[in-house]
N, C-alpha and C positions, 0 to 999 in steps of 0.2 A: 504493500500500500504506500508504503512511505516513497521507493521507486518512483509510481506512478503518478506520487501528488508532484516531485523535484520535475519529473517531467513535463507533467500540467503546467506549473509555474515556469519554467522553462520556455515554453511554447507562449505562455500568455504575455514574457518578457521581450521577444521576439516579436510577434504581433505588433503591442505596441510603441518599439523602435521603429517597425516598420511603418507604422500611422505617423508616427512624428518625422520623420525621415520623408516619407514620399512626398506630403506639399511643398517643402524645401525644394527638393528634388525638382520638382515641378517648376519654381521659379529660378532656375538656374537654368535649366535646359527646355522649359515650356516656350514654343515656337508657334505661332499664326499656322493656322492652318484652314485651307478650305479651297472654294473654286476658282480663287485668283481673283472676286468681285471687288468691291474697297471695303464693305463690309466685312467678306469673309475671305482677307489676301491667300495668298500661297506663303506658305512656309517656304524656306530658304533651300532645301532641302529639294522639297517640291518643283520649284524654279529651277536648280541645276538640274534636273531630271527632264525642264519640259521646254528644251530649247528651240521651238519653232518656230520663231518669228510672231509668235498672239501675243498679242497689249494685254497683260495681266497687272493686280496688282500684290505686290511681294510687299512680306514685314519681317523685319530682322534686324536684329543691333550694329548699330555701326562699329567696325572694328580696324578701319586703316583706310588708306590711301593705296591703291594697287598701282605700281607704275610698270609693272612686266608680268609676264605669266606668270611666276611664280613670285613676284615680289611686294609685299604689302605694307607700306608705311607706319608708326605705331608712333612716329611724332616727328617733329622739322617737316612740316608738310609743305614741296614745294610749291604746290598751285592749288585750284578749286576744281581740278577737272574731272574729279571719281570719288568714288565709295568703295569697300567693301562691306560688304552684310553678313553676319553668318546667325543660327538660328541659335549659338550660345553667345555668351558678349565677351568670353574669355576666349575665344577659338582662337589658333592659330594656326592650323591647319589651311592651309590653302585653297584645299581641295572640297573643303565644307561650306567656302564664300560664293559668293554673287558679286563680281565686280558691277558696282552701277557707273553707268558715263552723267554727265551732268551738263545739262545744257546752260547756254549763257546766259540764260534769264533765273536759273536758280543759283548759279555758283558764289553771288553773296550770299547768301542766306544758306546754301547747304554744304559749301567746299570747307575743306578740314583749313586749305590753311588762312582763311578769316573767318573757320567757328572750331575753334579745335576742341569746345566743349563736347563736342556730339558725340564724341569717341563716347563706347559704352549705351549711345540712347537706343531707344528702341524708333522705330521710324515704319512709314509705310510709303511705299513708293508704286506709280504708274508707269509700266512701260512696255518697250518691245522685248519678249526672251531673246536674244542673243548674242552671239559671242562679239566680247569685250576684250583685248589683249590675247585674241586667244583663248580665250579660258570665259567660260558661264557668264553671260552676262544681262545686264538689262539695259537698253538704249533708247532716246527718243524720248526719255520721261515726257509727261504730261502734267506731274504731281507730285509732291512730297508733303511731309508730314511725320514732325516729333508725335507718336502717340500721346494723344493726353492734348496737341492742338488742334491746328484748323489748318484745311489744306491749303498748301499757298499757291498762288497765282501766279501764273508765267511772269507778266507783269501787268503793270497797274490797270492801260489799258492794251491787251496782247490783238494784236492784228491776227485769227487765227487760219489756220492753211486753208486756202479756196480750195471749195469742191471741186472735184477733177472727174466727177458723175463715170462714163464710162469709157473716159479717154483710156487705160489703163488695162480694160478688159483684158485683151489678149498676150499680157503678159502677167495675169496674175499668174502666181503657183510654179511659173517657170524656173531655173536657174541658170549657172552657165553662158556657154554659146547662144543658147536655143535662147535666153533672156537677151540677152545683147541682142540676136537677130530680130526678137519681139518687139524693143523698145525700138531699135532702128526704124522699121517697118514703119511704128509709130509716127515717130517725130520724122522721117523723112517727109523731102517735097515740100518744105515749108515755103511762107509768100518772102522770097525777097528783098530785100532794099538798094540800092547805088550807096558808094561809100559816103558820095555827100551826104544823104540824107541820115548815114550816120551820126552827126552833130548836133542833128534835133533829136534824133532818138534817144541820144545820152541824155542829153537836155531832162527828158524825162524818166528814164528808167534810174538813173542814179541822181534822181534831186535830191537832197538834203531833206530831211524828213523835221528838221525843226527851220529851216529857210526855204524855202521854195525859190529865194531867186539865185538859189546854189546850188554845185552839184561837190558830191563827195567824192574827191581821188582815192582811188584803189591804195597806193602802196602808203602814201604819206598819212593819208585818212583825213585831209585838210578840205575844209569848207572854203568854195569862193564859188564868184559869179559863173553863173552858165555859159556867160559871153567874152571871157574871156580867154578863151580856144584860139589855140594858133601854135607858131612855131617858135614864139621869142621863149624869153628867160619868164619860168615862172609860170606862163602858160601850162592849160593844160591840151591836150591831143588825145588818140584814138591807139590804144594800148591793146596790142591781139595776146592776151595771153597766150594761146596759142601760137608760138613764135610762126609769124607767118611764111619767115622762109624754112620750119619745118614741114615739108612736102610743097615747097615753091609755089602757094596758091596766091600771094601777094594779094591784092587788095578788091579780085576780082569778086562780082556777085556771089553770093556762098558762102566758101568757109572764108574768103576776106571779109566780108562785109555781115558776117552772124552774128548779132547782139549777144546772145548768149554766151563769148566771148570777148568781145568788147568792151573797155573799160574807159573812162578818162584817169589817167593819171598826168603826173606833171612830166615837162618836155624833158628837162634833163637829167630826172630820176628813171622816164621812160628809155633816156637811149642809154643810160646804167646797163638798165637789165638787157636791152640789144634783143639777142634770141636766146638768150639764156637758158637751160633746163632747170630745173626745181630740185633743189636737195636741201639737205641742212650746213648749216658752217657759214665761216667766210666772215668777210671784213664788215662791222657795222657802214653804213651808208651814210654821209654827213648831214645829207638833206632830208634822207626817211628815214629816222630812228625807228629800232626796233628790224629794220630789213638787210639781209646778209647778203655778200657774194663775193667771189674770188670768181677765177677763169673760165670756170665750166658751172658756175651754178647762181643762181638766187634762191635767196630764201624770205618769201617776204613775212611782216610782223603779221601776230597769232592772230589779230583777230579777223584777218581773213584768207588766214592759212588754209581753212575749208573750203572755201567760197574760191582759190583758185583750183584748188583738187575737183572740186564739183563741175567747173567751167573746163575744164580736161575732161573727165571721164564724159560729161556731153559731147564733144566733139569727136571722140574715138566712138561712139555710137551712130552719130549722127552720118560721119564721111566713113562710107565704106567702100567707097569705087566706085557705086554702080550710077547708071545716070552721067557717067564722064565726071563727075567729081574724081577729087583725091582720096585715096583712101588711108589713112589716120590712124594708126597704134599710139598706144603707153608699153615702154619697156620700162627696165630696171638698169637704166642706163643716162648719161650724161657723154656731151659732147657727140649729140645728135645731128650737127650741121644741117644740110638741107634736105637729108631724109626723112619721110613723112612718118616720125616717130617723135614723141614729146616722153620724157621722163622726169623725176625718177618713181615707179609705179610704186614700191615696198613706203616711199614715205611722202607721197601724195595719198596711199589710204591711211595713212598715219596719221596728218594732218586733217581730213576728211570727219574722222575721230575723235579729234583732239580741237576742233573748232566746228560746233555742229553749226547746223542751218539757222537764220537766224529770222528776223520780218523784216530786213531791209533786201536779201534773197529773196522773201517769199515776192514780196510786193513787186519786184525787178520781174521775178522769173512769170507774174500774171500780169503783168503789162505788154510785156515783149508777147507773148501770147494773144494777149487781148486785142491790143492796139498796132502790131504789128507783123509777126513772123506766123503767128498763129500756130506755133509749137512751142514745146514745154521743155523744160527741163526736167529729165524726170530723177535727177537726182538730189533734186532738191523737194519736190513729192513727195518721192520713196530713199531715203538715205539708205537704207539696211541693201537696197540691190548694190552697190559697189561689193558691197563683199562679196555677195552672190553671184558676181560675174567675176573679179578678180583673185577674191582669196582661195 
């Protein structure tokens, strides 16, 4: 008898370690879980398991700054451009996070390095599942939120992405060749313009969004009059990012004269860059701080580091031969000269990545649409297809 009671008690001491022990348990390791709705997010867990490109929304502790596949920041955080999440807030495993990308309307309010309190919080985020560095990710947010607040707003007033009804159709679900072939099909045979009537076009698609009697330069990022185009000092002109003597099409109707490449920047930061290809490095510029270059490359500053990778992978779509056009590659490569090839491919989707789409893109890329070419960019649309076709 006496056995039997040591054992009872035994068992009944066991028990209730085990009731004290599991709600603990519970707040250490209790993770969101459900359909991915904002009600009832997906766990962290969940999310690396369900990477196919659907807008869900994921909850999980913030726990670093991921700046490579396997590498995740825990303090000195250099920029606001990511998250990671995992579904503990001590994790350190890698392979248990969600890297999030952050777009530029939230990176005050959610980039670690001007809130480096968030380490630890718990958060609920809106976006695309996939892959971020490589590795599980969420892109494109739409939304975030410290549990316990209120969701925050792109911004104050967000201009949000024009419906594109069923321009689109027959490439959704594609990838690859077979997507590149699809968007091409699309946006080919667009209307036209002469290069002069280039300067009114700019006039418009790059006005300044708080002057209208300005337009905003590409590389410098400086405000002045619309009218003051030309060729002197100071001026601005008609900048093919697409270096136009890459595949020799010069300034003819097409790929000269395509808005969706087309930029004003200023006269003698635009013959800086010449024909340059796109890489990282190089000498600061005295006149566009923030934009790099040595012999074979520019790099221009972040914050339309995307916006010129987006304005490349349009045009390797768009020219593809057919029609007597030129037809137009991205390689992994610099010191392209006048072969119909623009680089550098590994860090244009780098950049792509690292400086998403923004409303002064959106508003460009539905003008030129609207008011003129009557095709789209569709990689300002759809950002997740560069991977799709490239990586």
């Amino acid at each position: 008898m006496v056995k039997n009671r040591n054992v009872t008690l035994l068992f009944s001491w066991v028990l209730i370690v085990f009731i004290l022990i599991q709600p603990l348990q519970s707040t250490v390791t209790n993770a969101a879980a459900g359909d991915g709705s904002w009600s009832t997010p997906y766990s962290v867990s969940q999310a690396i398991s369900d990477q196919n490109n659907s807008t869900k929304t994921v909850q999980g502790y913030v726990v670093g700054q991921p700046t490579s596949t396997t590498t995740v920041l825990t303090g000195s955080f250099p920029n606001d451009y990511a998250l990671a999440i995992a579904d503990n807030a001590n994790e350190t495993n890698t392979a248990n996070m969600i890297y999030v990308q952050i777009p530029t309307s939230f990176r005050s309010s959610y980039g670690l390095k001007s809130n480096p309190s968030l380490m630890g919080e718990s958060v609920k985020i809106t976006g695309a599942l996939s892959a971020y560095f490589s590795h599980p990710g969420l892109k494109n947010s739409t939304a975030f939120e410290v549990v316990g607040g209120s969701p925050a707003d792109p911004e104050p007033n967000p201009t949000p992405n024009p419906s594109t009804g069923a321009y689109y159709d027959a490439a959704i679900g594609k990838t690859g060749a077979t997507l590149k072939s699809a968007l091409h099909n699309i946006i080919d045979d667009h209307t036209e313009i002469s290069y002069s009537n280039v300067w009114t076009a700019l006039r418009e698609t790059d006005e300044d969004p708080n002057n209208s009697n300005n337009v905003i330069l590409l590389y410098t990022g400086r405000s002045q009059s619309k009218f003051t185009n030309g060729g002197n000092v100071n001026d601005w002109n008609r900048e093919h990012v697409w270096a136009k003597s890459h595949g020799d099409f010069g300034t003819s109707m097409g790929a000269g004269t395509d808005l969706h490449h087309l930029r004003p920047t200023d006269v003698s930061v635009n013959g800086t860059r010449s024909n340059l290809d796109f890489d990282n490095g190089g000498n600061e510029h005295s006149e566009a701080s923030g934009n790099y270059y040595d012999s074979d490359s520019w790099e221009p500053r972040d914050s339309v580091k995307g916006d010129v990778a987006r304005m490349l992978f349009y045009m390797a779509v768009r020219y593809e031969g057919d029609s007597g056009e030129v037809d137009l590659e991205l390689n992994n490569k610099v010191n392209n000269g006048t072969a119909p090839y623009h680089g550098k491919l590994s860090v244009l989707l780098q950049w792509h990545k690292q400086d998403p789409v923004d409303n002064f893109e959106r508003t460009r890329n539905e003008i030129i649409y609207t008011d003129y070419q009557h095709n789209r960019n569709p990689f300002i649309d759809h950002p997740e297809w560069a991977s799709a076709i490239w990586e």
